[in-house]
PAKOL-612926 format. One record per residue: residue in three letters; x, y, z of N, C-alpha, C in turn. Coordinates in pm, whole numbers. Layout:
N
<node><res>ALA</res><n_c1>X</n_c1><n_c2>Y</n_c2><n_c3>Z</n_c3><ca_c1>X</ca_c1><ca_c2>Y</ca_c2><ca_c3>Z</ca_c3><c_c1>X</c_c1><c_c2>Y</c_c2><c_c3>Z</c_c3></node>
...
This chain:
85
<node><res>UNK</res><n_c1>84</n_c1><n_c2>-117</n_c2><n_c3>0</n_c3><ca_c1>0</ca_c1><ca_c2>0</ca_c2><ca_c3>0</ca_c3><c_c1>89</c_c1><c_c2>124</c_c2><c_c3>0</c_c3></node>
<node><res>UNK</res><n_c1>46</n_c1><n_c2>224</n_c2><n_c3>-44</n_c3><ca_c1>142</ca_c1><ca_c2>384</ca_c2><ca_c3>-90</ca_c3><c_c1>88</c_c1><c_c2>417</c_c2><c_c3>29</c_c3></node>
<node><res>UNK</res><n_c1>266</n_c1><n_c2>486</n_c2><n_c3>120</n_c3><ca_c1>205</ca_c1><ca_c2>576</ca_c2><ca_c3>170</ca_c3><c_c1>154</c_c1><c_c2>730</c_c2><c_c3>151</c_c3></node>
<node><res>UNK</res><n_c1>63</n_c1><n_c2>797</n_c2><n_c3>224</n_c3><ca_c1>22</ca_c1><ca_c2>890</ca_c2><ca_c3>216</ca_c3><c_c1>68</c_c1><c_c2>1019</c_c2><c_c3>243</c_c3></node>
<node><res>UNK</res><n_c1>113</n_c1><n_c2>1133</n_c2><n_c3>192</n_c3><ca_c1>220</ca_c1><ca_c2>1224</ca_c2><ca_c3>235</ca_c3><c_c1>120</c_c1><c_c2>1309</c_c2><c_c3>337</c_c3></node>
<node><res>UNK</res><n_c1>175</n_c1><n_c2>1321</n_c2><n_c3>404</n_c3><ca_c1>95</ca_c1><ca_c2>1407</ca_c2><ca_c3>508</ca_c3><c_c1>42</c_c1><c_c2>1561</c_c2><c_c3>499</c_c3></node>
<node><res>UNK</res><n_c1>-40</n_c1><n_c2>1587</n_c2><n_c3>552</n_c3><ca_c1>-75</ca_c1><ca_c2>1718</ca_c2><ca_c3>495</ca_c3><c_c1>-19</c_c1><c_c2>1835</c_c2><c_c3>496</c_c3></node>
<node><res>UNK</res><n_c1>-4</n_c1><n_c2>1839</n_c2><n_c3>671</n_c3><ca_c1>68</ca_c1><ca_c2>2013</ca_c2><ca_c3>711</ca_c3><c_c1>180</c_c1><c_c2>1953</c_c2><c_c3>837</c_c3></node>
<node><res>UNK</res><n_c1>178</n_c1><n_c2>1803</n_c2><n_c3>847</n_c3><ca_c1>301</ca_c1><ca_c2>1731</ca_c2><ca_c3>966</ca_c3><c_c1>418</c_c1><c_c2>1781</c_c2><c_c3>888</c_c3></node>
<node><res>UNK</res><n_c1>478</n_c1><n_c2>1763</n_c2><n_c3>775</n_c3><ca_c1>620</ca_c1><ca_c2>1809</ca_c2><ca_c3>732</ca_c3><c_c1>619</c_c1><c_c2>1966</c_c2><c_c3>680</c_c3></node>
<node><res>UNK</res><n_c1>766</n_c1><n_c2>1978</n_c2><n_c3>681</n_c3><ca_c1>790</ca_c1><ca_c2>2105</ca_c2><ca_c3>584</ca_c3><c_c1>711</c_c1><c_c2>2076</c_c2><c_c3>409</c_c3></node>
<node><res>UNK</res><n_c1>742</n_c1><n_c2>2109</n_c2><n_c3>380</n_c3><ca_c1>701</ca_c1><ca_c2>2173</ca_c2><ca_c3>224</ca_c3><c_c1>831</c_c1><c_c2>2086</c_c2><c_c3>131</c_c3></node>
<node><res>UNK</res><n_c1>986</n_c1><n_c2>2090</n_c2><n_c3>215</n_c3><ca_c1>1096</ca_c1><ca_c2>2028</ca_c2><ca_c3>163</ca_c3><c_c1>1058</c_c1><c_c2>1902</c_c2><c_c3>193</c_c3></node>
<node><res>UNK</res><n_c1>1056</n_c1><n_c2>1819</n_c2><n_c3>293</n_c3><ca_c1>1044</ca_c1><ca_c2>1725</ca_c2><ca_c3>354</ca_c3><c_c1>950</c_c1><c_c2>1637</c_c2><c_c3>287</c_c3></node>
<node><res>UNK</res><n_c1>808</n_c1><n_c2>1685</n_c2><n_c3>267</n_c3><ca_c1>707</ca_c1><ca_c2>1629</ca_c2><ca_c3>166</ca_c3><c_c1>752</c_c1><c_c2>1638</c_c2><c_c3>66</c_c3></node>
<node><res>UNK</res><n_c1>836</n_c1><n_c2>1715</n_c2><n_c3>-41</n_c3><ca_c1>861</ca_c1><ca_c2>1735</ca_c2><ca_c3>-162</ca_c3><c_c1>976</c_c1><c_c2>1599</c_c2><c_c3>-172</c_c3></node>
<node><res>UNK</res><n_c1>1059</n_c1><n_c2>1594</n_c2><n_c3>-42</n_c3><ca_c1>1156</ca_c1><ca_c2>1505</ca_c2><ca_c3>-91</ca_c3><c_c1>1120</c_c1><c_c2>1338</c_c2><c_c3>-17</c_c3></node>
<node><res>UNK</res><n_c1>1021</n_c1><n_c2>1310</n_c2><n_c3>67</n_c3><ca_c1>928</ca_c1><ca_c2>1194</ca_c2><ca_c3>72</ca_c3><c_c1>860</c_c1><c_c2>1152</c_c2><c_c3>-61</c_c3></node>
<node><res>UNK</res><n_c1>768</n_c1><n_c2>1232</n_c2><n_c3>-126</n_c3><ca_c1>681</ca_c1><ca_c2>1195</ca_c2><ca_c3>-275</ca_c3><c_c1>803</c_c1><c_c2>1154</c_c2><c_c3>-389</c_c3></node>
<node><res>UNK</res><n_c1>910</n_c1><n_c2>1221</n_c2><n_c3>-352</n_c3><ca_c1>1004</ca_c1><ca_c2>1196</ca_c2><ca_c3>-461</ca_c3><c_c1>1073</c_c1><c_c2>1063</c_c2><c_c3>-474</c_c3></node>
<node><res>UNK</res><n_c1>1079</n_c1><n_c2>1041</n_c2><n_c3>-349</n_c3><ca_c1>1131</ca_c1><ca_c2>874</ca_c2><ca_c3>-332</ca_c3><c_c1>1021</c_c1><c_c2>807</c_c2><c_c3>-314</c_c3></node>
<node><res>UNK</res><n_c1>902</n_c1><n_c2>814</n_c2><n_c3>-290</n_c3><ca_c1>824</ca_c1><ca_c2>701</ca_c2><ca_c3>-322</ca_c3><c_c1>755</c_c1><c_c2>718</c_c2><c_c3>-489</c_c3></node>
<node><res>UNK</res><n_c1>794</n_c1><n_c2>808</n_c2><n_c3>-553</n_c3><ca_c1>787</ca_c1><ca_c2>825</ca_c2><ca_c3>-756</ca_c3><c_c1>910</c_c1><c_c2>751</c_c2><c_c3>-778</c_c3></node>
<node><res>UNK</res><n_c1>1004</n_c1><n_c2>769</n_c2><n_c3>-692</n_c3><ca_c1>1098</ca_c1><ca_c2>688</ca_c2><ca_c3>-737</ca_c3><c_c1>1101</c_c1><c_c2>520</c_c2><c_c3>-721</c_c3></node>
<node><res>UNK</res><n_c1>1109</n_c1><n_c2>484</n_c2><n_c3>-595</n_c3><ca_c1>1029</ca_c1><ca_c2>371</ca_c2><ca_c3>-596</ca_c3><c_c1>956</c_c1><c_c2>277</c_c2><c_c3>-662</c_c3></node>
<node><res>UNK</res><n_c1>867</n_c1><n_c2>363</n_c2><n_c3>-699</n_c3><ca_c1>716</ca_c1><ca_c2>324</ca_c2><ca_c3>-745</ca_c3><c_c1>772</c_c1><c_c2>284</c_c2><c_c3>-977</c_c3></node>
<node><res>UNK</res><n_c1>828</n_c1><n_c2>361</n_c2><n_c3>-952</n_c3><ca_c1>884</ca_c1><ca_c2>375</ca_c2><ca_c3>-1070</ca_c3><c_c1>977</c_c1><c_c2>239</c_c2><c_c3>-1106</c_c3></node>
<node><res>UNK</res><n_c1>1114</n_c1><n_c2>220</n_c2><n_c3>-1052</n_c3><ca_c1>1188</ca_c1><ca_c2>47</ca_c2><ca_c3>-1007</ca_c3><c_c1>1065</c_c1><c_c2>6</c_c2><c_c3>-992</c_c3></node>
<node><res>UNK</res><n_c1>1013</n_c1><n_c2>6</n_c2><n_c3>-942</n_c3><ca_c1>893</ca_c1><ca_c2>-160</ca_c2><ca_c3>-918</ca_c3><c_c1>821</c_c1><c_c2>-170</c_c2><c_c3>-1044</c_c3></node>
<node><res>UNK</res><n_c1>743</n_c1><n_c2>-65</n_c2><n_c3>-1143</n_c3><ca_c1>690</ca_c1><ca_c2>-90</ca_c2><ca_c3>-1246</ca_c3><c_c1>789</c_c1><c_c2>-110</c_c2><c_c3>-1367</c_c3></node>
<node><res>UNK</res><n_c1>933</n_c1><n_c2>-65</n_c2><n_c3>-1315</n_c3><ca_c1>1038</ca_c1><ca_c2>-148</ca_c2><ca_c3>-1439</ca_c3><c_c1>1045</c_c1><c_c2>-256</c_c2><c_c3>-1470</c_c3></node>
<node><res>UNK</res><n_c1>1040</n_c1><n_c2>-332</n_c2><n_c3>-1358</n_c3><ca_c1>1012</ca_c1><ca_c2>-473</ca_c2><ca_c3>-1348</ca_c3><c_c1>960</c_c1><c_c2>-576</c_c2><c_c3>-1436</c_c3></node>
<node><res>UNK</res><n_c1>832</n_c1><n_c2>-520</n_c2><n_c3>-1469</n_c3><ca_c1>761</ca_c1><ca_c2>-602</ca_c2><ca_c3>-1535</ca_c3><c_c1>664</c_c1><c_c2>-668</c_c2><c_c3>-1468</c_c3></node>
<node><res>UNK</res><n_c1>647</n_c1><n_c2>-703</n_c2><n_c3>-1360</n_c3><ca_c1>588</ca_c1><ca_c2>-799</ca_c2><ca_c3>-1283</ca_c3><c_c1>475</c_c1><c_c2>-749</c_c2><c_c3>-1214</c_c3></node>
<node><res>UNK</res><n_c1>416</n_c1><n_c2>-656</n_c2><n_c3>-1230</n_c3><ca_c1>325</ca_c1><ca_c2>-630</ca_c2><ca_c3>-1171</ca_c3><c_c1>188</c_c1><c_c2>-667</c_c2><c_c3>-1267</c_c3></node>
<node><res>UNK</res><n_c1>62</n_c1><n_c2>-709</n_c2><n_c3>-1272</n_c3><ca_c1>11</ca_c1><ca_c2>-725</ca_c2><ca_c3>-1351</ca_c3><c_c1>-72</c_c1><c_c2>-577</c_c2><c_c3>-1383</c_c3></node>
<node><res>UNK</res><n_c1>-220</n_c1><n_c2>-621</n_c2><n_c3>-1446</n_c3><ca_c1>-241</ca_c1><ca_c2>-495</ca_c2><ca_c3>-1523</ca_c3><c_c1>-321</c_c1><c_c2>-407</c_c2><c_c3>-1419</c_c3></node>
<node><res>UNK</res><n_c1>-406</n_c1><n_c2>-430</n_c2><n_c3>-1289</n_c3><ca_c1>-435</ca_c1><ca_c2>-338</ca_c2><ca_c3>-1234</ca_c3><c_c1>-365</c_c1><c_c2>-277</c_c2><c_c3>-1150</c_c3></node>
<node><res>UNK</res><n_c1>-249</n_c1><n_c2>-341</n_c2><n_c3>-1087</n_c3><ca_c1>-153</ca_c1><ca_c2>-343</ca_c2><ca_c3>-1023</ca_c3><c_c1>-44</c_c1><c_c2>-206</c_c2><c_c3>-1100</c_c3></node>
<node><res>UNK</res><n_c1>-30</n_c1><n_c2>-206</n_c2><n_c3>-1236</n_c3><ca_c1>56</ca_c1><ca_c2>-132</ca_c2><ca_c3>-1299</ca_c3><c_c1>-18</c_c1><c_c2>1</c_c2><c_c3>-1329</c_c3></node>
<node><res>UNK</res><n_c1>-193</n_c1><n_c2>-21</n_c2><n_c3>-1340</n_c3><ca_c1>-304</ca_c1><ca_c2>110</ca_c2><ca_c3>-1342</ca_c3><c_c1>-255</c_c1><c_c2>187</c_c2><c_c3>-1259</c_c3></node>
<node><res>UNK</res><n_c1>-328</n_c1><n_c2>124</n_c2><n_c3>-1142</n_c3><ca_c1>-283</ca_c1><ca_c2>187</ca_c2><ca_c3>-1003</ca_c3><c_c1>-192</c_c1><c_c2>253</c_c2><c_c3>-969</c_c3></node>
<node><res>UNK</res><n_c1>-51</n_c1><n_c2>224</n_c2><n_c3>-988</n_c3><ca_c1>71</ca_c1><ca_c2>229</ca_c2><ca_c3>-974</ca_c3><c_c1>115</c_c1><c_c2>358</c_c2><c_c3>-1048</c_c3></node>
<node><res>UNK</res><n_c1>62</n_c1><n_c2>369</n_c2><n_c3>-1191</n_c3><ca_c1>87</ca_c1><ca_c2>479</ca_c2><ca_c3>-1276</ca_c3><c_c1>-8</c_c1><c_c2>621</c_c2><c_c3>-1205</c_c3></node>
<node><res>UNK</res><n_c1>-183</n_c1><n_c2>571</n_c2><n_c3>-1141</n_c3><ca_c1>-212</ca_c1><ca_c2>680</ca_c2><ca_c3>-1104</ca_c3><c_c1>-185</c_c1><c_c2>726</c_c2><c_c3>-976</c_c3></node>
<node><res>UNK</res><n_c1>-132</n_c1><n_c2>661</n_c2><n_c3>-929</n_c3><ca_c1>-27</ca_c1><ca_c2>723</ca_c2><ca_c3>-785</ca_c3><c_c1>75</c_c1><c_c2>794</c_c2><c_c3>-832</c_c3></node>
<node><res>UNK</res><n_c1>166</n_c1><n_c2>752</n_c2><n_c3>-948</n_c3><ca_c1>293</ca_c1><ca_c2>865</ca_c2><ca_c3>-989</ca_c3><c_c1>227</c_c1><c_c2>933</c_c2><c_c3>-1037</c_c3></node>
<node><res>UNK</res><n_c1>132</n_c1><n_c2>934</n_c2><n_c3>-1100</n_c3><ca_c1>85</ca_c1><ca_c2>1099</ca_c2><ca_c3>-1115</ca_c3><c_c1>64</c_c1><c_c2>1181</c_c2><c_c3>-1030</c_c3></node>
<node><res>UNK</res><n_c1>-35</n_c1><n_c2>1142</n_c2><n_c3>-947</n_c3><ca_c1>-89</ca_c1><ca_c2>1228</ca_c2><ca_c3>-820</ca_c3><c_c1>56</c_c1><c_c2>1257</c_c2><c_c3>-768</c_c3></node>
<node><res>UNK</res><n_c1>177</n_c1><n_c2>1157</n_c2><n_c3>-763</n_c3><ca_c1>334</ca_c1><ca_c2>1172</ca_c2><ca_c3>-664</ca_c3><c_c1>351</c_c1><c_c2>1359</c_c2><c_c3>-765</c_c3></node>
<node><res>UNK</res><n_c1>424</n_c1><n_c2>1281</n_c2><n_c3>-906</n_c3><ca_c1>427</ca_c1><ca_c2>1362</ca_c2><ca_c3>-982</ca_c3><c_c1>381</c_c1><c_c2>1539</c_c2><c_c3>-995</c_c3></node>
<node><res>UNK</res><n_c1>225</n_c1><n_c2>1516</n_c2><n_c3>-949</n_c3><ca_c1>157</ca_c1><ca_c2>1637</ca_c2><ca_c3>-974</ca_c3><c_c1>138</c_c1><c_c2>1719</c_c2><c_c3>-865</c_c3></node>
<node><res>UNK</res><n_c1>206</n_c1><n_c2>1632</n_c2><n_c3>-707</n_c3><ca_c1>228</ca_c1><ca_c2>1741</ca_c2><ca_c3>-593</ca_c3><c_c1>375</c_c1><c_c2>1782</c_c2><c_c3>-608</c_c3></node>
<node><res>UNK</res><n_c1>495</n_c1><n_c2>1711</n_c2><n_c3>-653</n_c3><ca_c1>601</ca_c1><ca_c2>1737</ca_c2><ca_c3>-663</ca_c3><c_c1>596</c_c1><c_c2>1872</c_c2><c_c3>-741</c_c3></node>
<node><res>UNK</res><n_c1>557</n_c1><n_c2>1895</n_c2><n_c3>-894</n_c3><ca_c1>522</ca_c1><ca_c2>1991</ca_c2><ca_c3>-926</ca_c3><c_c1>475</c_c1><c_c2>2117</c_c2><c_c3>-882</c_c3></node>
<node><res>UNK</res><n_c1>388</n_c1><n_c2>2029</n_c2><n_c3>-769</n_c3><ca_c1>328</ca_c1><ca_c2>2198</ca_c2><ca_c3>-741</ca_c3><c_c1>399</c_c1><c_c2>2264</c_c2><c_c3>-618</c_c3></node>
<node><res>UNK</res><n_c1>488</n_c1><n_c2>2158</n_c2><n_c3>-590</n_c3><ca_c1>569</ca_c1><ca_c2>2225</ca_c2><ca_c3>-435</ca_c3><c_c1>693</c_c1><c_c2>2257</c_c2><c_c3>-496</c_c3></node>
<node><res>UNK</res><n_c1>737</n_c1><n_c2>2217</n_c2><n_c3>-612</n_c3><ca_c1>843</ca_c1><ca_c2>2318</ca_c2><ca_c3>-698</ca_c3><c_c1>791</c_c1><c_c2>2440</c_c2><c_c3>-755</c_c3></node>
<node><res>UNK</res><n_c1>715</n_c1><n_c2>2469</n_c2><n_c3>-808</n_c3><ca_c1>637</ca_c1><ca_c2>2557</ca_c2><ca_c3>-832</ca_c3><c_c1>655</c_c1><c_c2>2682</c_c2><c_c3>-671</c_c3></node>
<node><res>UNK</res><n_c1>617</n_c1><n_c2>2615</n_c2><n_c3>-596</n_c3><ca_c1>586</ca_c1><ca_c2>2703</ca_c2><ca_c3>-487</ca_c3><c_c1>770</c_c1><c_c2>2750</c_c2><c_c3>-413</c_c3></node>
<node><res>UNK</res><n_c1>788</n_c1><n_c2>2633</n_c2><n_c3>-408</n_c3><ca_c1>937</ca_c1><ca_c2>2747</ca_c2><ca_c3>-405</ca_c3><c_c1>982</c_c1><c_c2>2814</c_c2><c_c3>-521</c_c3></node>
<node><res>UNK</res><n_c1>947</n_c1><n_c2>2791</n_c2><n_c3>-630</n_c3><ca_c1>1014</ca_c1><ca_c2>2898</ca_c2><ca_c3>-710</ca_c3><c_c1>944</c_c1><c_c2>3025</c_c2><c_c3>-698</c_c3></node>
<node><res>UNK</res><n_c1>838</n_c1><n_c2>3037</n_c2><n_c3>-674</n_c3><ca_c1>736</ca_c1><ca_c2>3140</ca_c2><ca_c3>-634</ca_c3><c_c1>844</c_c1><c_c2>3225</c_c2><c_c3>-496</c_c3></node>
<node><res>UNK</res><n_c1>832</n_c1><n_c2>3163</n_c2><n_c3>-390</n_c3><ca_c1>916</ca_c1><ca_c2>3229</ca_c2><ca_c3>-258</ca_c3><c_c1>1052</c_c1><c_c2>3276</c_c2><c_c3>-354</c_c3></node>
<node><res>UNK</res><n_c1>1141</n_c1><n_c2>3166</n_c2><n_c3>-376</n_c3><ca_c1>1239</ca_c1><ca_c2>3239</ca_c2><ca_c3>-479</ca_c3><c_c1>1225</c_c1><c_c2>3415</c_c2><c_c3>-499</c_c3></node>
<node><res>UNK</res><n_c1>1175</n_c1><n_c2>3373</n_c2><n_c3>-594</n_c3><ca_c1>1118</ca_c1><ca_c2>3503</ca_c2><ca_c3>-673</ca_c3><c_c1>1102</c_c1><c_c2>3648</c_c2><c_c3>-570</c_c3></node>
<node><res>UNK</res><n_c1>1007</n_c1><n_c2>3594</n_c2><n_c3>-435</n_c3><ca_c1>962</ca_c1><ca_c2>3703</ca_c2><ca_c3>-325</ca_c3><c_c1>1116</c_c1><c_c2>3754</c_c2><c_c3>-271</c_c3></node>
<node><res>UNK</res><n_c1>1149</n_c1><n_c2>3612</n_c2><n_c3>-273</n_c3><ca_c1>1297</ca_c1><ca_c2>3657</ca_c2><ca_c3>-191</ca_c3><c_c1>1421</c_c1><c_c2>3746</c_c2><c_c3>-250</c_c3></node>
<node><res>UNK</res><n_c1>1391</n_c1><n_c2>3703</n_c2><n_c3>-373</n_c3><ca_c1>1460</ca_c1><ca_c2>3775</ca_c2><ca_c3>-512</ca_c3><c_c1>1432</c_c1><c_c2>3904</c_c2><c_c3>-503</c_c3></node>
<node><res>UNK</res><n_c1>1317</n_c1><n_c2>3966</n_c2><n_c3>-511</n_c3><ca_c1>1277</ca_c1><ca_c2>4090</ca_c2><ca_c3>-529</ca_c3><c_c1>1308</c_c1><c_c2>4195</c_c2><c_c3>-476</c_c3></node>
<node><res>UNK</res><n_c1>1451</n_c1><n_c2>4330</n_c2><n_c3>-489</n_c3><ca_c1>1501</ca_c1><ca_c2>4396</ca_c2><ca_c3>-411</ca_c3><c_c1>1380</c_c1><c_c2>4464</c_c2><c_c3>-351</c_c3></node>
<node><res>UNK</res><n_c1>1268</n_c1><n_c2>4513</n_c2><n_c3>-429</n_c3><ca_c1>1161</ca_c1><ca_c2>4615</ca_c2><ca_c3>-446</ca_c3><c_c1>1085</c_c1><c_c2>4566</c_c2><c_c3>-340</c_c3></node>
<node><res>UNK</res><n_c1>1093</n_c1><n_c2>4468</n_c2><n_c3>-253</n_c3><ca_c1>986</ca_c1><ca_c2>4393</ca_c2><ca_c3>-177</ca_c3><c_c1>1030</c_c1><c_c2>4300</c_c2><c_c3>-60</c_c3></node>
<node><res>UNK</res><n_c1>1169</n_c1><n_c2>4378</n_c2><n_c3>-30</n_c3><ca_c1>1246</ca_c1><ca_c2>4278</ca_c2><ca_c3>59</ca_c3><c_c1>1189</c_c1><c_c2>4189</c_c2><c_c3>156</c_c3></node>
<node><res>UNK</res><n_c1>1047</n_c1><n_c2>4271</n_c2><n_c3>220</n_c3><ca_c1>953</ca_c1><ca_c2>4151</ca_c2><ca_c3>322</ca_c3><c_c1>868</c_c1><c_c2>4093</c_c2><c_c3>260</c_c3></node>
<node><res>UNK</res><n_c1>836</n_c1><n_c2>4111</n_c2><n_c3>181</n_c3><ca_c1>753</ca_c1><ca_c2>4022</ca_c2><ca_c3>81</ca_c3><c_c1>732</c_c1><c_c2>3898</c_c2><c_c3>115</c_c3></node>
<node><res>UNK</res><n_c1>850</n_c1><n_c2>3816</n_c2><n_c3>130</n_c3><ca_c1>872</ca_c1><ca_c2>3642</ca_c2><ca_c3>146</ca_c3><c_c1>794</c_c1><c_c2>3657</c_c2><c_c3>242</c_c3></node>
<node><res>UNK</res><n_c1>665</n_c1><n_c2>3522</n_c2><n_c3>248</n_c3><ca_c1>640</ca_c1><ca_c2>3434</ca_c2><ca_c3>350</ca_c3><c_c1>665</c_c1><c_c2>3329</c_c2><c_c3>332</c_c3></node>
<node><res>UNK</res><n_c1>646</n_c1><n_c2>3256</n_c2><n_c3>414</n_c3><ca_c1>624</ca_c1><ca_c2>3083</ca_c2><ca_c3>430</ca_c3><c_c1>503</c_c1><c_c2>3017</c_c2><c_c3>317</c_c3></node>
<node><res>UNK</res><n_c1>556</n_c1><n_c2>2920</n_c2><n_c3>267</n_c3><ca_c1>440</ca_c1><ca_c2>2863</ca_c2><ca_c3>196</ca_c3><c_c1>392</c_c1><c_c2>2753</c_c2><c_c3>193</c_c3></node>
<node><res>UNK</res><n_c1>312</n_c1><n_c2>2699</n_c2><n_c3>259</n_c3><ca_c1>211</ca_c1><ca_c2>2572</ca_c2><ca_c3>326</ca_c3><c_c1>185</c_c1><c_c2>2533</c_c2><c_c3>211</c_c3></node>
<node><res>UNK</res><n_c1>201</n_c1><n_c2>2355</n_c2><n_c3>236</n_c3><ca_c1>113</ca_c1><ca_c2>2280</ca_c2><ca_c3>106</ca_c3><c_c1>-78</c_c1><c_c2>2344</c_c2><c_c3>95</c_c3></node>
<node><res>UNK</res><n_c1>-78</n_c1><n_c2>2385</n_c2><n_c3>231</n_c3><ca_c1>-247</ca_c1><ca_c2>2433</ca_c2><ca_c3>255</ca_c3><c_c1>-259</c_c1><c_c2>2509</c_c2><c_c3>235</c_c3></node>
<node><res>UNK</res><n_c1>-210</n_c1><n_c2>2650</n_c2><n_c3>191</n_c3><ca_c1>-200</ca_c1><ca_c2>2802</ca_c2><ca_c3>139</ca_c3><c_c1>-202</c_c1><c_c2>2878</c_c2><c_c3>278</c_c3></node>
<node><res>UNK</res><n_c1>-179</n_c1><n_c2>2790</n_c2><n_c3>366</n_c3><ca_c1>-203</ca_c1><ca_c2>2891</ca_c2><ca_c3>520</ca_c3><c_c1>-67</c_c1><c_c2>2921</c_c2><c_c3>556</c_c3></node>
C-alpha cells in the first residue's frame, strides 16, 4: 500500500523530498515487469498524483524564490504551506 504524504506534519521540503522517493520507488517496481495490469493502473495513477504534488511544491518554491529575489519587496517572502495557510 502507498504511503500517504501528510498534509501540514512536514515542511514543504520534507514532503517534496518523501513523494520523490516514493515516484521513485514506485517507478523500479513498475520497471520490473511484474506487476500485472491493475496493479501497474494503479501504480501509474499514484505517480501521477506523486508527480503532480512534486510539481506543485516546486512551483511554490520557485514562487518564494522570486519574493525573496525581489530587491523592491524585501519583506515580501512568507512561508508557503502545502495548505495556502
Amino acid at each position: 500500500m502507498a504511503k500517504k504524504i501528510p498534509d501540514s506534519a512536514a515542511s514543504p521540503v520534507a514532503e517534496f523530498e518523501m513523494a520523490l522517493d516514493e515516484l521513485e520507488k514506485l517507478v523500479l517496481k513498475m520497471e520490473t515487469g511484474e506487476q500485472n495490469l491493475d496493479e501497474s493502473l494503479a501504480a501509474y495513477e499514484r505517480g501521477v498524483a506523486l508527480y503532480r504534488r512534486c510539481q506543485t511544491l516546486l512551483e511554490q518554491a520557485e514562487l518564494r524564490v522570486r519574493l525573496l529575489s525581489d530587491p523592491a519587496k524585501p519583506d515580501a517572502a512568507q512561508d508557503f504551506r502545502a495548505d495556502g495557510n
